[in-house]
PLY file of the C-alpha trace (Angstrom):
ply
format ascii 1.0
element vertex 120
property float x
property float y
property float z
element edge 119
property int vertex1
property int vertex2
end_header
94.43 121.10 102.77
92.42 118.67 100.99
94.90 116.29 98.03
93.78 114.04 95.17
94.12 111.48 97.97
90.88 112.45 99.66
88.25 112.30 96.46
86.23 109.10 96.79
87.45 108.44 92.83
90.89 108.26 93.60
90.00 105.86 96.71
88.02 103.51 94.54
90.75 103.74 91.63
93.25 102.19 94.20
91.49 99.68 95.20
90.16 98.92 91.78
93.98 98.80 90.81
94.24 95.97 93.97
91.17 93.77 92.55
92.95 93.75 88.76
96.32 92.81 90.15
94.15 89.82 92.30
92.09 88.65 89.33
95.02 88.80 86.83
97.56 86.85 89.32
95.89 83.75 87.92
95.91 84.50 84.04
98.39 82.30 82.09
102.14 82.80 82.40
102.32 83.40 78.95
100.17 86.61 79.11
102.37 88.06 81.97
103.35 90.50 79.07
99.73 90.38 76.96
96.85 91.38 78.11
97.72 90.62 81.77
100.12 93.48 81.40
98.08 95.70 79.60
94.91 95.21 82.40
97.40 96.72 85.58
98.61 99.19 83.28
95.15 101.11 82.40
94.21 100.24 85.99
97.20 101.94 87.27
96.52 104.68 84.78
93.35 105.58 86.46
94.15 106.82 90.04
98.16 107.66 88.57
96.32 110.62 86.01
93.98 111.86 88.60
96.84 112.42 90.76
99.24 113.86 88.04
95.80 115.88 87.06
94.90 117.26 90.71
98.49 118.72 90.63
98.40 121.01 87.28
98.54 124.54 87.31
94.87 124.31 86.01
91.31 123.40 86.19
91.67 122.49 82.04
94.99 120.37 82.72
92.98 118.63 85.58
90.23 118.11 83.12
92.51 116.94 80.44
93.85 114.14 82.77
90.72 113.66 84.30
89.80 112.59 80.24
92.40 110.17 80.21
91.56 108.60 83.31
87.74 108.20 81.97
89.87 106.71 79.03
92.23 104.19 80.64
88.71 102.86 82.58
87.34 102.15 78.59
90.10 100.69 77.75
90.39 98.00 81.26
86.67 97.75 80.73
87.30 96.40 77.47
90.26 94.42 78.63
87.79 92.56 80.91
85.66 91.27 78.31
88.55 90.02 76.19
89.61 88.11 79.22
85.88 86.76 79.86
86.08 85.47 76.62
89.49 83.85 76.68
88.46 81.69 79.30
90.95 83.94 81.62
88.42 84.66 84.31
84.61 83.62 84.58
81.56 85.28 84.35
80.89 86.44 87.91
84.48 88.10 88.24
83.82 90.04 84.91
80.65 91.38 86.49
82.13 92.63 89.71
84.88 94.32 87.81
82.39 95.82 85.43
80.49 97.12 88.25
83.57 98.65 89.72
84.25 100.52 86.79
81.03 101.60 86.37
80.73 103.47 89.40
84.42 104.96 88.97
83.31 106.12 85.53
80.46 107.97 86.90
82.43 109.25 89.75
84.85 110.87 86.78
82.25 112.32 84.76
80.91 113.94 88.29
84.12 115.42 88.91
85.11 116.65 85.47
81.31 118.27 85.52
82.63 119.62 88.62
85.92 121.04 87.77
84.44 122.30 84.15
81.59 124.03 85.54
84.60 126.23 87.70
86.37 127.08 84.43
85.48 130.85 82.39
0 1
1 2
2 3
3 4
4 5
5 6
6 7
7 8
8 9
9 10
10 11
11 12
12 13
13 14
14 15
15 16
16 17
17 18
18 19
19 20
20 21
21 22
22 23
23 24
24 25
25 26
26 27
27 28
28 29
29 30
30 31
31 32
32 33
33 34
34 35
35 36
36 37
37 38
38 39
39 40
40 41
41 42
42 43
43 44
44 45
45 46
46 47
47 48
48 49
49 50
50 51
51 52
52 53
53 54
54 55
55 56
56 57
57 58
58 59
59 60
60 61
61 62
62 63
63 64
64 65
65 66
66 67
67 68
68 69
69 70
70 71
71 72
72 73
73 74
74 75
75 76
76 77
77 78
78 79
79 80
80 81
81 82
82 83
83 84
84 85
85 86
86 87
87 88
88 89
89 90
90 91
91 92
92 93
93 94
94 95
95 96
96 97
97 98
98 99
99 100
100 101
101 102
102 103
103 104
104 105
105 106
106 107
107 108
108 109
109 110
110 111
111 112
112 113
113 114
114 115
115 116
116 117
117 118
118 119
């Protein structure tokens, strides 16, 4: 029986989670509870409401976390350029994690097409 564990989204969500925890090991100390906090957070939100979605009772619940995923990814995306222009991380780590979130972000709108295009 196939799990959230098997889609390719949930696969790159962990190890996008992995990357954000490397890149903000380095930020200041004192943002341990800023924005340091607040990038692992929506990062761990991404793979952690897939999971809690791919276990509802329905294809709309799934959807609905599926949403907030998509949502979480805006909101690290956005994290990411704050950092960039803090000084917290440079240029060339803001792209890669860009591009990482780009192609879970089109991953999630595949799979929510998916899953919607099963509901009545």
């Amino acid at each position: 029986m196939k799990t959230h564990k098997d889609l390719d989204v949930y696969k790159n969500s962990i190890e996008l989670v992995k990357s954000v925890y490397a890149l903000t090991s380095s930020f200041p100390k004192d943002e341990l509870f800023g924005i340091s906090s607040q990038m692992r957070r929506a990062a761990v939100s991404i793979p952690s409401n897939i999971a809690e979605g791919a276990a509802r009772q329905s294809d709309r619940e799934y959807v609905h976390f599926l949403y907030i995923s998509l949502g979480s990814l805006s909101e690290l995306d956005t994290q990411v350029d704050i950092s960039e222009e803090l000084g917290f991380i440079d240029h060339q780590a803001s792209v890669d994690t860009q591009t990482k979130i780009v192609t879970i972000k089109q991953m999630l709108i595949g799979l929510i097409r998916s899953v919607k295009s099963r509901l009545p």
